[in-house]
Residue frames relative to the residue before (quaternion, step in Angstrom):
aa qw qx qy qz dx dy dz
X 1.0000 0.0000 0.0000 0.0000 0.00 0.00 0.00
X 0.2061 -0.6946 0.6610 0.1951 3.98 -0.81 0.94
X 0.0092 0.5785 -0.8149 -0.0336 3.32 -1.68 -0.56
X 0.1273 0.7452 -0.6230 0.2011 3.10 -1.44 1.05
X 0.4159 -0.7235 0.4927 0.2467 3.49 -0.76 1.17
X 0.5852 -0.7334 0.1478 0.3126 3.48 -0.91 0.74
X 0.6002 0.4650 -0.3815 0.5273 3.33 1.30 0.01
X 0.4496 -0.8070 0.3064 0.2297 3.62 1.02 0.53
X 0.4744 0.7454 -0.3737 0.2822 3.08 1.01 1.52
X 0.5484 0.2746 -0.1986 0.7644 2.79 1.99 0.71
X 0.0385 -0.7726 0.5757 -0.2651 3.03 -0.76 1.46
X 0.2199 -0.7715 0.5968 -0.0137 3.58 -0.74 1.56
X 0.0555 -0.7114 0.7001 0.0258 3.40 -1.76 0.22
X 0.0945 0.8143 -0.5713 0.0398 3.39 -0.83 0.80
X 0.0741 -0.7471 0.6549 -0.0862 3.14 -0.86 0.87
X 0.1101 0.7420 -0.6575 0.0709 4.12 -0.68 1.10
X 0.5594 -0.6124 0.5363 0.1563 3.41 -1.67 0.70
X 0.1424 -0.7913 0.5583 0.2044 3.59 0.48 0.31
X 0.5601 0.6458 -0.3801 0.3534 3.89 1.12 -1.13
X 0.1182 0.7826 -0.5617 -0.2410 3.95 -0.18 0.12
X 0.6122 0.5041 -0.4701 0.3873 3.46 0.37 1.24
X 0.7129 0.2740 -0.1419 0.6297 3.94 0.70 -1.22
X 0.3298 -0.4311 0.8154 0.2014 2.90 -2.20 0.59
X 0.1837 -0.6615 0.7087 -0.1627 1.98 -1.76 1.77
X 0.3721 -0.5600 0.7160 0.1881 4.38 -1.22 1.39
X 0.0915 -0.6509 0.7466 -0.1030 3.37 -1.36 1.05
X 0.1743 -0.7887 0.5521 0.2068 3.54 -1.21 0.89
X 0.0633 0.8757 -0.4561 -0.1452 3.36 0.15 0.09
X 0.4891 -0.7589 0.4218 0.0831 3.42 -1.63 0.75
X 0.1717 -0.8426 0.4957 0.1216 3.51 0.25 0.78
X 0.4171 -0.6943 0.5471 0.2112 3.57 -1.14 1.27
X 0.0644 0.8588 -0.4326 -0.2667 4.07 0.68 0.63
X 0.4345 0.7459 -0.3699 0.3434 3.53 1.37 -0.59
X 0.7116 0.4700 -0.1559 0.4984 3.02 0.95 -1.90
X 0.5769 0.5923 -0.2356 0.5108 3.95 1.10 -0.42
X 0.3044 -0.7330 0.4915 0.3584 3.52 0.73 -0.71
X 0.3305 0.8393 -0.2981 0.3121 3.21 1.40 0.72
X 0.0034 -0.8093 0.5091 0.2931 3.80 0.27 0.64
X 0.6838 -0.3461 0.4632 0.4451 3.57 -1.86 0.03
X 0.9053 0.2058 -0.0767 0.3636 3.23 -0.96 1.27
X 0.5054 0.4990 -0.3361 0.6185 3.23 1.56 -0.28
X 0.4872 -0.7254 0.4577 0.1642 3.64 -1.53 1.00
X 0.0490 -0.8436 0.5344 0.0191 3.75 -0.54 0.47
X 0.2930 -0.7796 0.5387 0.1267 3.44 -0.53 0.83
X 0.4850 -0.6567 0.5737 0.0665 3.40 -1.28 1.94
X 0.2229 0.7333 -0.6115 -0.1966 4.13 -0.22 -0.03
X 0.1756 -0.8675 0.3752 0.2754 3.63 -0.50 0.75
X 0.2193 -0.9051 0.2928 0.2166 3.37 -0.01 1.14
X 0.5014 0.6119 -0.5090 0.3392 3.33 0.64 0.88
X 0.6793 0.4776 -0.1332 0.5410 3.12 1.66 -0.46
X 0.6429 -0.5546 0.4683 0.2444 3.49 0.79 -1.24
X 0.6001 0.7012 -0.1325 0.3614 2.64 1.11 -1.91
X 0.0664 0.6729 -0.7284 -0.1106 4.71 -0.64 0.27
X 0.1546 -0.7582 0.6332 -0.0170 3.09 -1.53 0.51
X 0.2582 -0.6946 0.6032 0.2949 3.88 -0.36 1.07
X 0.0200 0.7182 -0.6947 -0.0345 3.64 -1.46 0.49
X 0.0411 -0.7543 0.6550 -0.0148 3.12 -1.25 0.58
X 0.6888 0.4601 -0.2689 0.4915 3.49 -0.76 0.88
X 0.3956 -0.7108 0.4131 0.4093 3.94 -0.73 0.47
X 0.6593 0.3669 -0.2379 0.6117 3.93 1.28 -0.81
X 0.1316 -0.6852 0.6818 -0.2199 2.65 -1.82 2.10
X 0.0996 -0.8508 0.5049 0.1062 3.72 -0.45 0.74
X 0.1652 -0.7011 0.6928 -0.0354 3.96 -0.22 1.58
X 0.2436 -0.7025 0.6668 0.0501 2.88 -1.99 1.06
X 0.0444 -0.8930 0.4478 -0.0064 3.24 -0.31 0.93
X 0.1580 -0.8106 0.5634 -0.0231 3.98 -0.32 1.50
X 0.2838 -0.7570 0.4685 0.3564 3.41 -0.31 0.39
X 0.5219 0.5133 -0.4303 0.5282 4.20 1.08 -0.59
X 0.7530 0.4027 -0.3074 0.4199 4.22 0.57 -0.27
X 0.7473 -0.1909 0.2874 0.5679 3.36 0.55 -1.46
X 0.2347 -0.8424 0.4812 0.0621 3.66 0.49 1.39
X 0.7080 0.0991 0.1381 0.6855 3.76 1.43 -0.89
X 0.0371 0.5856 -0.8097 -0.0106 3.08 -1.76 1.27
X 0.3183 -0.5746 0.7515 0.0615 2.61 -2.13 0.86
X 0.2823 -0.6758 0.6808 -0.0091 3.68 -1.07 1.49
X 0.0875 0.6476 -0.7561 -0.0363 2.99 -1.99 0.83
X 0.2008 -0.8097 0.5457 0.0791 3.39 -0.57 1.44
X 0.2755 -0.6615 0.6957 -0.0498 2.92 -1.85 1.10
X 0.4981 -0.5720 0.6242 0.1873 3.47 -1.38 0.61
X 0.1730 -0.7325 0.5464 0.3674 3.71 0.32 0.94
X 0.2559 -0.5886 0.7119 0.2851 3.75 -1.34 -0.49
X 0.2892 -0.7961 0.4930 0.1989 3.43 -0.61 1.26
X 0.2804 -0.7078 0.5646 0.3188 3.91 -0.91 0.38
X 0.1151 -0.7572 0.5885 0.2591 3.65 -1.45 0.51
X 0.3868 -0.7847 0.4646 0.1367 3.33 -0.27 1.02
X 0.5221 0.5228 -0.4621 0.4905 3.63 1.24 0.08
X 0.5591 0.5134 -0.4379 0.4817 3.62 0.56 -0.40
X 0.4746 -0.5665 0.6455 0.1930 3.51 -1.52 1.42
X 0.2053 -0.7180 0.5987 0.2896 3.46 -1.25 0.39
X 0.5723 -0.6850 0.3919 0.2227 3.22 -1.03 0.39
């Protein structure tokens, strides 16, 4: 399930386990267009039940989901901002 404010600067992901017994691998399909995401361009995942950011790239993503670990994550995507590290800093 997404959610996403309308000027698309806040953006949700959900993803729950309904099973309360097996882990279960889930593929899942990001809308990137609909994100403001370009093909190929990286976007960072922070899950906020956990903490946890993740660089992604690409619209398919595969989440594992156990209910005794982490029955449900909840995403907030970001546009990563890449660093160039050749640039002197000032």
């Amino acid at each position: 399930y997404g959610k996403a404010t309308l000027d698309r600067s806040n953006l949700l992901f959900v993803a729950v386990t309904l099973d309360p017994f097996d882990a279960h691998d889930a593929v899942l399909h990001f809308p990137l267009a609909d994100m403001g995401v370009a093909e190929g361009e990286t976007y960072e995942m922070e899950d906020l039940l956990t903490g946890r950011r993740h660089l992604w790239r690409g619209a398919v993503q595969r989440l594992r989901l156990d209910p005794a670990v982490n029955p449900a994550a909840i995403f907030r995507v970001t546009v990563w901002a890449s660093v160039d590290y050749r640039t002197p800093c000032l």
